[in-house]
N, C-alpha and C positions, 0 to 999 in steps of 0.2 A: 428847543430841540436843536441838536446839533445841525451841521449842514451836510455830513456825514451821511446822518440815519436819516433823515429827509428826503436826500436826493437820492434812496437807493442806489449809490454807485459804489457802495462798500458793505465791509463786514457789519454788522448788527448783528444786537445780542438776537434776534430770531433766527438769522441763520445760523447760528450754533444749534439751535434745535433741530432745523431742517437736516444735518450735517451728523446730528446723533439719528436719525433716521433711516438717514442712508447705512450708514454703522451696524443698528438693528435691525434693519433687512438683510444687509448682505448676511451677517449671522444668522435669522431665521433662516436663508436661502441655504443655509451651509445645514442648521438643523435638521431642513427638510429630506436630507440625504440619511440620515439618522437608521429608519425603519429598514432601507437598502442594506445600509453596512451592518447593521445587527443582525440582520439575514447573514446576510455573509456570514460576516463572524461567527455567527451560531452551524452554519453549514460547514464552516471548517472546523470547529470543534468538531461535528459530529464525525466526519470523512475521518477528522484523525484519529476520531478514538474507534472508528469500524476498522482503522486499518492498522494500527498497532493490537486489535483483538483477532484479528486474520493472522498477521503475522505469527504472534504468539502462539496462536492455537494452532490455526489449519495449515499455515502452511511450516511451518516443523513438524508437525504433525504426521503431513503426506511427506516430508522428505523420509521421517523416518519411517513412515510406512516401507517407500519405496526401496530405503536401504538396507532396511532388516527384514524384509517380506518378499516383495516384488523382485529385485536383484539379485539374491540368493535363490530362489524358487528356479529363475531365468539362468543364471551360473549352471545350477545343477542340473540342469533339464537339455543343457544346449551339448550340440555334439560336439565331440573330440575335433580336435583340429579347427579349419578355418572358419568353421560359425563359432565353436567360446572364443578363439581369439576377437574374435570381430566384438561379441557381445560384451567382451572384457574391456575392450578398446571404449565401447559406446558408456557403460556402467562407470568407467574411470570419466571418462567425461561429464558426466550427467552429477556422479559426485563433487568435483570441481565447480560445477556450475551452481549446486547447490551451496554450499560452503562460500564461492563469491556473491552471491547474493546473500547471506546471510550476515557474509561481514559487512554489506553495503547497509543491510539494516540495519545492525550495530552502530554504524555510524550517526544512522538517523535518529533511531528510536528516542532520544533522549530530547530532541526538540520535537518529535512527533507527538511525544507523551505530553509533553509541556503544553504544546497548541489542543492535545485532546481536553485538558483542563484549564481551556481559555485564556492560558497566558499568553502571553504576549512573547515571539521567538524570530529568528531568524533560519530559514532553511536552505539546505543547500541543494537549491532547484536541478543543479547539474548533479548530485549525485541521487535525484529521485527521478531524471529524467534519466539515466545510469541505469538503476533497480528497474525502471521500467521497460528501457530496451533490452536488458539481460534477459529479463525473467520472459519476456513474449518470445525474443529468439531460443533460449532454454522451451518453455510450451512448447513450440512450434517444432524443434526439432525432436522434440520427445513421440510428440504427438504423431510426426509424419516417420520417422525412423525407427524408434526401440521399442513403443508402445504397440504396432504391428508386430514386430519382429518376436517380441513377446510374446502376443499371441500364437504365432504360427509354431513357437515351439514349446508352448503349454499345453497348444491342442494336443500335439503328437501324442499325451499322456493324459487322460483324462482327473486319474491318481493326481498328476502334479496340478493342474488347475482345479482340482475340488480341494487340494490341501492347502491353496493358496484362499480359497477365498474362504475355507474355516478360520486362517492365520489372523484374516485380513477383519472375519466377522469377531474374533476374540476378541481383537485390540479394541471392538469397537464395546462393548459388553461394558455395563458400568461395574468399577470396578469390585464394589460388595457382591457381583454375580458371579466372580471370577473365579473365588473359591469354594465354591460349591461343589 
C-alpha cells in the first residue's frame, strides 16, 4: 500500500465515493423541492387559464353590457343640461377606461395563454400590476360615482329601469331562446 492511502492524509479512491455522495444529496435535496414547484407550477396554469376565461368572457362581456345597455338607458333617461353633461363626461371616461384595459390585455393575453397551457413564458409583471391598478381605480370609481348616479336617474322612471333590466335579462338568454 501506498503511503498515501495509508496515512489517510490524502485523496483515495474512497473518497471519490464519499464526494459522489455529497453530489447525490445535494441533488436529492434539490429533488425534494420538486412536489412545491409542481404545485406552483400547476397553480399558475390554472390562475392563467381562470383569468384569460374572465377576460374573454365576463369582462367584454360587462363592458359591452355597460356600453350598449347601461350607458344609453343612462344618456337617455338623464336631464337636459348639467346632469347629461356631467353623465356624458363620466360615460366618455368609463369608455376610455374600458378600451385601456383592454389593450393592456392585448398585450398580455399571449403569454397569459402560453403559461395557461403550461409553457414556459416571460410576463411583464409591470403591465399586469398596470391592468391591475387601472381596473380597481376604474371599479372603484364606477362604483362610488356613475353606478349611484345611475341609479338615482333610472329611478325617476320606472319604464326606464324595467326596460333596462329586460335589455340586460335578453343578452343574457341562450341564444337558441332568442328567437322564439
Amino acid at each position: 500500500m501506498s503511503e498515501k492511502s495509508s496515512a489517510g492524509g490524502g485523496e483515495t479512491p474512497i473518497s471519490d465515493f464519499s464526494k459522489c455522495h455529497v453530489g447525490i444529496l445535494k441533488e436529492l435535496e434539490a429533488f425534494s423541492e420538486l412536489p412545491a414547484l409542481l404545485s406552483a407550477a400547476e397553480r399558475a396554469r390554472l390562475v392563467a387559464q381562470r383569468v384569460v376565461e374572465m377576460f374573454g368572457q365576463a369582462v367584454i362581456e360587462h363592458h359591452a353590457e355597460e356600453e350598449e345597455e347601461l350607458f344609453p338607458a343612462v344618456l337617455a333617461s338623464a336631464l337636459p343640461g348639467e346632469e347629461l353633461e356631467l353623465v356624458k363626461q363620466l360615460v366618455g371616461r368609463l369608455v376610455r377606461e374600458h378600451r385601456e384595459a383592454e389593450a393592456i390585455w392585448k398585450r398580455l393575453a399571449p403569454a397569459v395563454k402560453k403559461a395557461a397551457k403550461g409553457q414556459s413564458v416571460q410576463i411583464d409583471f409591470a403591465e399586469v400590476e398596470r391592468l391591475l391598478r387601472k381596473y380597481a381605480e376604474h371599479a372603484s370609481f364606477e362604483e362610488a360615482e356613475f353606478l349611484p348616479l345611475s341609479e338615482r336617474i333610472l329611478r325617476r322612471n320606472a319604464n326606464h329601469m324595467a326596460a333596462l333590466g329586460l335589455s340586460l335579462h335578453m343578452r343574457h338568454l341562450p341564444f337558441h331562446t332568442r328567437n322564439i
